[in-house]
Residue frames as a rotation matrix with the C-alpha (Angstrom) as fourth column:
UNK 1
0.116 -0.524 -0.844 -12.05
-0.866 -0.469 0.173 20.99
-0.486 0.711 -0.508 2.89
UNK 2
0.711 0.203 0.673 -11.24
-0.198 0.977 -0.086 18.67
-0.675 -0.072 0.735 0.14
UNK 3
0.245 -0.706 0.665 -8.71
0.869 0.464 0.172 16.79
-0.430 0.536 0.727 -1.85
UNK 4
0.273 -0.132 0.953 -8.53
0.814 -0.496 -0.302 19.30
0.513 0.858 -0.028 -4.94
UNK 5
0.937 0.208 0.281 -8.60
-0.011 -0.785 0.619 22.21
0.350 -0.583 -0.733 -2.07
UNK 6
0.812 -0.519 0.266 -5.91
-0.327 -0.028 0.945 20.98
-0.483 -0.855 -0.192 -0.54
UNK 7
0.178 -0.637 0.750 -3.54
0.888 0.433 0.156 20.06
-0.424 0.638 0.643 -3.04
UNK 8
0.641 0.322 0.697 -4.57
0.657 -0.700 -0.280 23.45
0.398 0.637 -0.660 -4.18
UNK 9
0.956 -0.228 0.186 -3.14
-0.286 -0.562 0.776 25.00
-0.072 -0.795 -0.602 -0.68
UNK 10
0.501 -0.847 0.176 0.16
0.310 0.366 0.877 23.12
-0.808 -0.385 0.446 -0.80
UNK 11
0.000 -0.893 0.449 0.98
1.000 -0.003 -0.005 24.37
0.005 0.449 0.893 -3.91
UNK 12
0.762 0.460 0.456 -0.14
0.242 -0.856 0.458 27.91
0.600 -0.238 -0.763 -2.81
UNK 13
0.962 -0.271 0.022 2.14
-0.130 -0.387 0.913 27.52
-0.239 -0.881 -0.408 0.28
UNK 14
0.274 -0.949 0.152 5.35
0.546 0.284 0.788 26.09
-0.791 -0.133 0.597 -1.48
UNK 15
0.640 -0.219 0.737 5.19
0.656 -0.344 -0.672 28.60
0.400 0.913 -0.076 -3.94
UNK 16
0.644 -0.723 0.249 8.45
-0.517 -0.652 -0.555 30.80
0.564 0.229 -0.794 -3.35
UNK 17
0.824 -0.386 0.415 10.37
-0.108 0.613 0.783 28.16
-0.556 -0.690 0.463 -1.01
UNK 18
0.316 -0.907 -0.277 13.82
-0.881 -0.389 0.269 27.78
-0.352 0.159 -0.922 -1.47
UNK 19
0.124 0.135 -0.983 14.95
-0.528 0.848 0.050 24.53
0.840 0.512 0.176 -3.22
UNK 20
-0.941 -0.213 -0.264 15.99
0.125 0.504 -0.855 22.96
0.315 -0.837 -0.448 0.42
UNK 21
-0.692 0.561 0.454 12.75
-0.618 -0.136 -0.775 23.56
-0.373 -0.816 0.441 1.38
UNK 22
0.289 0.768 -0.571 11.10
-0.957 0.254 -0.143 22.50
0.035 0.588 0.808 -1.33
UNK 23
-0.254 -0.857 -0.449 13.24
-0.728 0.474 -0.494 19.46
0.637 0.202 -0.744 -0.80
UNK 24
-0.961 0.270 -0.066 12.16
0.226 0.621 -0.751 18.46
-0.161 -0.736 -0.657 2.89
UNK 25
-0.323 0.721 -0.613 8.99
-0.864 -0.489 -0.119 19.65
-0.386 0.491 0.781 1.43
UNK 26
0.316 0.115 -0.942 8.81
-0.728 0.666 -0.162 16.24
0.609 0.737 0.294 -1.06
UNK 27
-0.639 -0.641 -0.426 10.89
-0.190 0.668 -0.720 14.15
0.746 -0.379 -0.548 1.79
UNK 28
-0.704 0.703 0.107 7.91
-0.511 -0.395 -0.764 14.53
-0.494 -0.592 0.637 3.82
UNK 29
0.430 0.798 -0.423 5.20
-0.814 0.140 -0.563 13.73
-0.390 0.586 0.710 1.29
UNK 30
0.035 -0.230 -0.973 7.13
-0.426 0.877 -0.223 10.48
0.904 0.422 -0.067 0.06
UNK 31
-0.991 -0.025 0.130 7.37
-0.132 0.259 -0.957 9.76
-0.010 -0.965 -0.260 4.18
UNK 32
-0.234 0.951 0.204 3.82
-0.733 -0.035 -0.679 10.26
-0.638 -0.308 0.705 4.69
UNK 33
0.360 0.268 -0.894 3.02
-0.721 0.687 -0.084 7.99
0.592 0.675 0.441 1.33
UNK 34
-0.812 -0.407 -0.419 5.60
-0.046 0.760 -0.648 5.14
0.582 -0.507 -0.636 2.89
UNK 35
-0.862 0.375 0.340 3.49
-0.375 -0.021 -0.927 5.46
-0.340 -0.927 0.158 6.29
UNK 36
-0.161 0.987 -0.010 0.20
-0.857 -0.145 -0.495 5.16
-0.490 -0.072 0.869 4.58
UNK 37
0.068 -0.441 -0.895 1.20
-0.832 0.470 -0.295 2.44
0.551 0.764 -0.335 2.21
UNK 38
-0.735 -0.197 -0.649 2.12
0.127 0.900 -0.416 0.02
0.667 -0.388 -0.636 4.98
UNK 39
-0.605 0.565 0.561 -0.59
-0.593 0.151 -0.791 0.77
-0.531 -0.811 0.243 7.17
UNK 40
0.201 0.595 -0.778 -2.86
-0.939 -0.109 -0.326 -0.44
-0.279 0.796 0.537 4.32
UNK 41
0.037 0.006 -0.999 -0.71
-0.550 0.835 -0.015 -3.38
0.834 0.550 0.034 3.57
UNK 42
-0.982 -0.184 -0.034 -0.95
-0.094 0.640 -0.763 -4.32
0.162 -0.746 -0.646 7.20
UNK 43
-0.253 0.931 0.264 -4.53
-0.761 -0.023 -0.648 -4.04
-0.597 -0.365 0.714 7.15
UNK 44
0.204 0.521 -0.829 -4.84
-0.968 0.233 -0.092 -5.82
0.145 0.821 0.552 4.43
UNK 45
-0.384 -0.275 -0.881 -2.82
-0.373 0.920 -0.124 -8.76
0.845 0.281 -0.456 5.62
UNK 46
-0.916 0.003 0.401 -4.48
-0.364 0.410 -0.836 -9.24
-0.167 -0.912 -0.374 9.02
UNK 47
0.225 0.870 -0.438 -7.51
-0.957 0.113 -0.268 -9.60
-0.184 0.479 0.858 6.79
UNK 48
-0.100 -0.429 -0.898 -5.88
-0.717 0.656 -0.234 -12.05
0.689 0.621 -0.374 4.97
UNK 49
-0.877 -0.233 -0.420 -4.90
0.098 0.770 -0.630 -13.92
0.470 -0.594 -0.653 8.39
UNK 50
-0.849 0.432 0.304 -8.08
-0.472 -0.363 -0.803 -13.74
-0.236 -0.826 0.512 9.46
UNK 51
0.248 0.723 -0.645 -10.18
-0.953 0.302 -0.029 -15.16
0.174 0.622 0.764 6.79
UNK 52
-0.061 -0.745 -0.664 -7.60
-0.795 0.439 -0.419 -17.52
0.604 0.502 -0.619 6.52
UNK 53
-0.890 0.065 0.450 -7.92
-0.399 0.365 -0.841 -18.74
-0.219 -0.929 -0.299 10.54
UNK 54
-0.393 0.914 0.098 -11.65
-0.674 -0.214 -0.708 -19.42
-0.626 -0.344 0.700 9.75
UNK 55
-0.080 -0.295 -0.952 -10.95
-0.887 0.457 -0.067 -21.56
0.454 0.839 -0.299 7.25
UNK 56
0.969 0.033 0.246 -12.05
-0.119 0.931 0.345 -25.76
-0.217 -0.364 0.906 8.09
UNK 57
-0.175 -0.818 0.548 -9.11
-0.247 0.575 0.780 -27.98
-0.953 0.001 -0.303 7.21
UNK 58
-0.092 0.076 0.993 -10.85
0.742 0.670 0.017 -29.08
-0.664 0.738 -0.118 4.22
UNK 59
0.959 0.266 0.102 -11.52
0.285 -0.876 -0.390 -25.49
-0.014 0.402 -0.915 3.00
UNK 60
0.639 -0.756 -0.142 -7.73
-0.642 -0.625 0.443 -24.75
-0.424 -0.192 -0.885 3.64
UNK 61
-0.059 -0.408 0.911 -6.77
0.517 0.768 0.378 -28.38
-0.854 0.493 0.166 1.67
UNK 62
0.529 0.352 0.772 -8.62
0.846 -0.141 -0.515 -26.93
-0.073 0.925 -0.372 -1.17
UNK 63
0.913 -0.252 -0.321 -6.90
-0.282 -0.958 -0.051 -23.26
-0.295 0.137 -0.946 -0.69
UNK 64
0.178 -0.942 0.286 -3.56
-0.321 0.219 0.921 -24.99
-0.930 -0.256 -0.263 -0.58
UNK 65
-0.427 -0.282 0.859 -3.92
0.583 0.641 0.500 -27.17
-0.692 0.714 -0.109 -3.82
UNK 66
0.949 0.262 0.176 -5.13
0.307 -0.642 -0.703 -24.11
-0.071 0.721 -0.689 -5.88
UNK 67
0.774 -0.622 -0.117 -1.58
-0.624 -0.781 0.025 -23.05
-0.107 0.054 -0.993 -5.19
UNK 68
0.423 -0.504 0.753 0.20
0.281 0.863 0.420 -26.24
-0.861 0.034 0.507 -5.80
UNK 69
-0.098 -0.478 0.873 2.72
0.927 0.275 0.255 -25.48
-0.362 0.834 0.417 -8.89
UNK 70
0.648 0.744 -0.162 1.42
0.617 -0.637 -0.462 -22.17
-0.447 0.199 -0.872 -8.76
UNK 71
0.276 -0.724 -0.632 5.15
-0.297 -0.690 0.660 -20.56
-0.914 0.006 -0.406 -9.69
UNK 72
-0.642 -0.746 0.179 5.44
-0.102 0.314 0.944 -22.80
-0.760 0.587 -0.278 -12.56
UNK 73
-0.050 0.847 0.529 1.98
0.974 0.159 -0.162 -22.20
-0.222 0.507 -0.833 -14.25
UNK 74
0.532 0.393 0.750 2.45
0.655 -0.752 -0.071 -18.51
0.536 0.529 -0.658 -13.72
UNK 75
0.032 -0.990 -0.139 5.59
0.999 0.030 0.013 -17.57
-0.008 -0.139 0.990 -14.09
UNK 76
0.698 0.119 -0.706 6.19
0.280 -0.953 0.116 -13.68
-0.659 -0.279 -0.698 -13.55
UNK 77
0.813 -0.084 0.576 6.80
0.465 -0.501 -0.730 -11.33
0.350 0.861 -0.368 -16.71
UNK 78
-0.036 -0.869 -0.494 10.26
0.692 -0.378 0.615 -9.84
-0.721 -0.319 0.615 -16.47
């Protein structure tokens, strides 16, 4: 089955549900997001620390001093 299928089925199955259901219904599906969300950003940062490890000294000087001042060159839009 796929995406579009399934998305199809869930609103198929929550159609009459009481609002409390439909409730833990959405508490669920913002759980599952959360869950998937951080697996992802943990994958992503052992990448990170991985590349990172492999890195010479002089290859990690140079990473470092790309980031020298780096808050005060590009400051963050409010």
């Amino acid at each position: 089955m796929n995406t579009a299928k399934y998305e199809k089925l869930i609103l198929t199955e929550t159609k009459g549900l009481s609002e409390d259901a439909l409730e833990e219904v959405l508490n669920f599906i913002q759980f599952l997001k959360q869950k998937v969300n951080k697996i992802k950003s943990d994958r992503y940062e052992r990448t990170v620390s991985k590349s990172l490890n492999k890195l010479t000294k002089s290859e990690m000087s140079h990473v470092e001093e790309e980031f020298v001042n780096y808050k005060k060159l590009y400051p963050r839009e409010k």
